[in-house]
Backbone bond lengths (Angstrom), bond angles and torsions (degrees), N, CA, C in turn:
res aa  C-N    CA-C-N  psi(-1)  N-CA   C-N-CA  omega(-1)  CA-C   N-CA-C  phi
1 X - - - 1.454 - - 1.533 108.37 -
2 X 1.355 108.04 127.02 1.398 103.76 166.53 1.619 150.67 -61.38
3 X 1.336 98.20 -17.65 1.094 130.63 -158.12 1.817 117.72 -141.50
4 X 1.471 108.19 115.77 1.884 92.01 -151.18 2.158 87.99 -83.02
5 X 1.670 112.18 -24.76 1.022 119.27 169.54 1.306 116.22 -122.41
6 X 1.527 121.84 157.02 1.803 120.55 -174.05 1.430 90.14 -158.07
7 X 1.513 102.93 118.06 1.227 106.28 -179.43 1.512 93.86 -118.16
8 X 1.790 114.00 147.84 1.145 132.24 -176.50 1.515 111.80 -137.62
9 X 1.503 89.81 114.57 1.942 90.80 -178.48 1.503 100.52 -117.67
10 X 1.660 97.34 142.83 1.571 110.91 169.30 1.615 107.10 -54.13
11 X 1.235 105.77 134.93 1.787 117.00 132.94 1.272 107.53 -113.48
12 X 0.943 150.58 3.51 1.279 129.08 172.19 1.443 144.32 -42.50
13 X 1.641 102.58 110.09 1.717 91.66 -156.16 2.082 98.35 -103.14
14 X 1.178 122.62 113.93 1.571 120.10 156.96 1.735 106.97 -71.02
15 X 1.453 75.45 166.09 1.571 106.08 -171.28 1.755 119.39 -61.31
16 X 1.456 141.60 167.74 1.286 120.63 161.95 1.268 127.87 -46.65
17 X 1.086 147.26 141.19 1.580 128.11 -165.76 1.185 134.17 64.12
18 X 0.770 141.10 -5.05 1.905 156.08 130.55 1.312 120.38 -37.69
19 X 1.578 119.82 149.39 1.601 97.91 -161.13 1.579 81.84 -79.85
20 X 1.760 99.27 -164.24 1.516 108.49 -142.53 1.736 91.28 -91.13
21 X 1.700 85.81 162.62 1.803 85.93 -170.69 1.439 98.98 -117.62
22 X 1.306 119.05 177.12 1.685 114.45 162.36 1.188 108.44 -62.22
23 X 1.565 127.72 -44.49 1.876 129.89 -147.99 0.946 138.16 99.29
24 X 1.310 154.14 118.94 1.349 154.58 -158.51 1.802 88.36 -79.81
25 X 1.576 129.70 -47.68 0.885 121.16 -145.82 1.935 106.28 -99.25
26 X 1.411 122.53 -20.80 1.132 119.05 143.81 1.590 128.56 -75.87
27 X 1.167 134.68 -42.44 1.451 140.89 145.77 1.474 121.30 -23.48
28 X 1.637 131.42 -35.15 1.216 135.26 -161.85 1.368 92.12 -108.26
29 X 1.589 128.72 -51.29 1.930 129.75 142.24 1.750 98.79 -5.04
30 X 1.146 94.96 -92.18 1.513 95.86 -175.78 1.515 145.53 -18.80
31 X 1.510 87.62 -66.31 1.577 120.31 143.83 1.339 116.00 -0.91
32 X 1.588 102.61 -98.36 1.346 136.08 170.65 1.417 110.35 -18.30
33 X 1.644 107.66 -84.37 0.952 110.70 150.87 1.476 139.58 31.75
34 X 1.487 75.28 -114.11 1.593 111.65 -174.27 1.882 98.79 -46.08
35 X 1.340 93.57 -53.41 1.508 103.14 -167.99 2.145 114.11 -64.80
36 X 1.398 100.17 -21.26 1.515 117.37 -178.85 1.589 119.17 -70.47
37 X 1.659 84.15 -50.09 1.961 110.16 156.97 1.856 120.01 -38.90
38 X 1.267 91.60 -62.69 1.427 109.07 -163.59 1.453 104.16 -65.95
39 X 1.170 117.66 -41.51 1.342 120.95 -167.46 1.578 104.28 -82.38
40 X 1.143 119.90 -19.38 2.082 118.14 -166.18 1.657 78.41 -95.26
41 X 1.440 147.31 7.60 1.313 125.37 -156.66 1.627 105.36 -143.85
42 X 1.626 96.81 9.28 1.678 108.64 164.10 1.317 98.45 52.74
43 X 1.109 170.07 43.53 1.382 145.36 -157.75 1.992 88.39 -81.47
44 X 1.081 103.93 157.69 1.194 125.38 161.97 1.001 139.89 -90.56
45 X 1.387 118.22 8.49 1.432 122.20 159.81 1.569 133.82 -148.21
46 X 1.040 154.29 111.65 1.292 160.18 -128.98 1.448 105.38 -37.10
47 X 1.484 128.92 110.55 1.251 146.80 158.70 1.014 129.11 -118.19
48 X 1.434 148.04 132.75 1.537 153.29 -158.13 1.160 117.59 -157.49
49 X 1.733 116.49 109.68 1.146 110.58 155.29 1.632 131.28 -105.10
50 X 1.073 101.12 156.77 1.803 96.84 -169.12 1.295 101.51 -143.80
51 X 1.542 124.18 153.22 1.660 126.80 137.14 1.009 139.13 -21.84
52 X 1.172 146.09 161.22 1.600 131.74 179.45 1.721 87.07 -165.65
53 X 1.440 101.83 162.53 1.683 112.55 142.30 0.905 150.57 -77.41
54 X 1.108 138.09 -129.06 1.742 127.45 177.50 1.973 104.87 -73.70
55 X 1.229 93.34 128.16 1.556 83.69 172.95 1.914 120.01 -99.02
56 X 1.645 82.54 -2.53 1.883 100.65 176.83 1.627 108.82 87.55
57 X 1.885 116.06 22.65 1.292 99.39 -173.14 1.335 84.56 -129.59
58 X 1.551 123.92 64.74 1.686 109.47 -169.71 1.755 98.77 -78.52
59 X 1.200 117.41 -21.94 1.616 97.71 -156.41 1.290 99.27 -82.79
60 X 2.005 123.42 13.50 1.399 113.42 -169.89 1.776 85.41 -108.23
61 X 0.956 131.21 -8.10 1.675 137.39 -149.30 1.291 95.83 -60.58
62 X 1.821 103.13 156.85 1.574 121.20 -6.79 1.791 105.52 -64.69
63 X 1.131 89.96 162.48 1.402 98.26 -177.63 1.311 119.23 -154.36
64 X 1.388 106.43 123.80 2.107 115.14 176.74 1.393 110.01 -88.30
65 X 1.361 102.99 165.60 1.436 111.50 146.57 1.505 121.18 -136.44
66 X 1.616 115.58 136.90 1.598 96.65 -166.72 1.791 92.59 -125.03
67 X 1.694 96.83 134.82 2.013 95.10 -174.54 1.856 75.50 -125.39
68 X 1.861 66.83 159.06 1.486 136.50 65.51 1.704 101.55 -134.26
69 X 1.334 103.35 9.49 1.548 104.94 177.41 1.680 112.03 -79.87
70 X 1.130 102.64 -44.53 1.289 114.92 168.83 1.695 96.20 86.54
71 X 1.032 106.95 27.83 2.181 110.44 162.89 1.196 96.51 -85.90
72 X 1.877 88.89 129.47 1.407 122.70 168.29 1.284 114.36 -96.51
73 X 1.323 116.45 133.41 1.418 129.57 172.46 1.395 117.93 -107.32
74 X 1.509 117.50 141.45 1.297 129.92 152.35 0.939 149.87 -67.34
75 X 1.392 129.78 166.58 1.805 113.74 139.16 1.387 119.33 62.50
76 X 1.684 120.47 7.88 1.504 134.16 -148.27 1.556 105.86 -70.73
77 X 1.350 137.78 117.58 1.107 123.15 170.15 1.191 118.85 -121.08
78 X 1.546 158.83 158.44 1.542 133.73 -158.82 1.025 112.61 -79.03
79 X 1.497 120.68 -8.88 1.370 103.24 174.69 1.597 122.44 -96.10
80 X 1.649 99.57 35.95 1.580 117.18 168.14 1.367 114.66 -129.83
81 X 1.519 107.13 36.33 1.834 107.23 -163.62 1.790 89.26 -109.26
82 X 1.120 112.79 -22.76 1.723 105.23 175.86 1.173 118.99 -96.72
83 X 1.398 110.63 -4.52 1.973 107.23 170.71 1.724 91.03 -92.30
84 X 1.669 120.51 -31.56 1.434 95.54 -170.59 1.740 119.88 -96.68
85 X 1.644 107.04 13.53 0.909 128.18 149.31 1.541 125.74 -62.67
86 X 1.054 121.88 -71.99 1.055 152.41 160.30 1.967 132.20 -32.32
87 X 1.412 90.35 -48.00 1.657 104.44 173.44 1.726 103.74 -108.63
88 X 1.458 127.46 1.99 1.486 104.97 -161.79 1.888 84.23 -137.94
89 X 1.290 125.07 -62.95 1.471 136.21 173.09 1.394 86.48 -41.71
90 X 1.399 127.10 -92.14 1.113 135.07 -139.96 1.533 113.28 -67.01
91 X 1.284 99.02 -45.11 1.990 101.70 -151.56 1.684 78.48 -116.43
92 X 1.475 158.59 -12.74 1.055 119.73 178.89 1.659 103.50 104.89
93 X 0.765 145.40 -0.15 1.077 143.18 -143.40 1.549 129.03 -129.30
94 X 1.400 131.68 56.89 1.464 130.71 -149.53 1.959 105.87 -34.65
95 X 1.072 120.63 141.48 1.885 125.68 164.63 1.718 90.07 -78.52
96 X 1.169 114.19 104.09 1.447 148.21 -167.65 1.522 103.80 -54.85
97 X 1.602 104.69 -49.58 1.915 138.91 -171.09 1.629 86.55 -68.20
98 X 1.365 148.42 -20.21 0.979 118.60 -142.73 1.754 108.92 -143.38
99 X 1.749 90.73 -13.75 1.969 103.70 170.41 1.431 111.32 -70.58
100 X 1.316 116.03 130.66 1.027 135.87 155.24 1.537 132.73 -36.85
101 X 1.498 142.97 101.17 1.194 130.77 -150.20 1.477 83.85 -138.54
102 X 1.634 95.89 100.22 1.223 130.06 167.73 1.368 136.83 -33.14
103 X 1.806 93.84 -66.87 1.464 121.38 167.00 1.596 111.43 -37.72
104 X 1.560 117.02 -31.47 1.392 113.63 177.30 1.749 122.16 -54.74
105 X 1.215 87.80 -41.37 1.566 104.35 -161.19 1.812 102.22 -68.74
106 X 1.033 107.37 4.45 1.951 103.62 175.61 1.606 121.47 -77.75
């Protein structure tokens, strides 16, 4: 594996009237981010975050996904990119407040 973490955040922007999307323009925020974090914090071992498209969780948006775990996050705003740095990149540890619980959505 190339990558011991791969984080993937929506931009995905729908049309007027479409249900709701994450955003190209909060999603790419994120991005940045994520990617600004990672880099001032040396990590030592292969981590990547990138853009993505629809990840299919718009009504939770914005919304990541970080593998090889494949936990989905919610509700993401930047000022939750260094606790989920920090407790999930680093230590293993999903931000609990912020996984996606699927089973709800039935």
């Amino acid at each position: 594996m190339k990558y011991k973490k791969h984080i993937f955040i929506c931009t995905n922007q729908r049309g007027e009237g479409q249900k709701k999307s994450c955003g190209q323009e909060c999603g790419m925020n994120l991005v940045r981010e994520f990617k600004k974090q990672l880099k001032e914090r040396s990590i030592d071992f292969p981590v990547r975050a990138q853009q993505s498209g629809c990840l299919d969780a718009c009504e939770h948006g914005p919304a990541l996904v970080v593998y090889p775990e494949g936990v989905f996050y919610g509700g993401v705003q930047e000022s939750d990119i260094s606790q989920i740095i920090d407790e999930h990149i680093l230590n293993d540890r999903p931000v609990e407040r912020l996984v996606i619980d699927f089973s709800k959505d039935k």
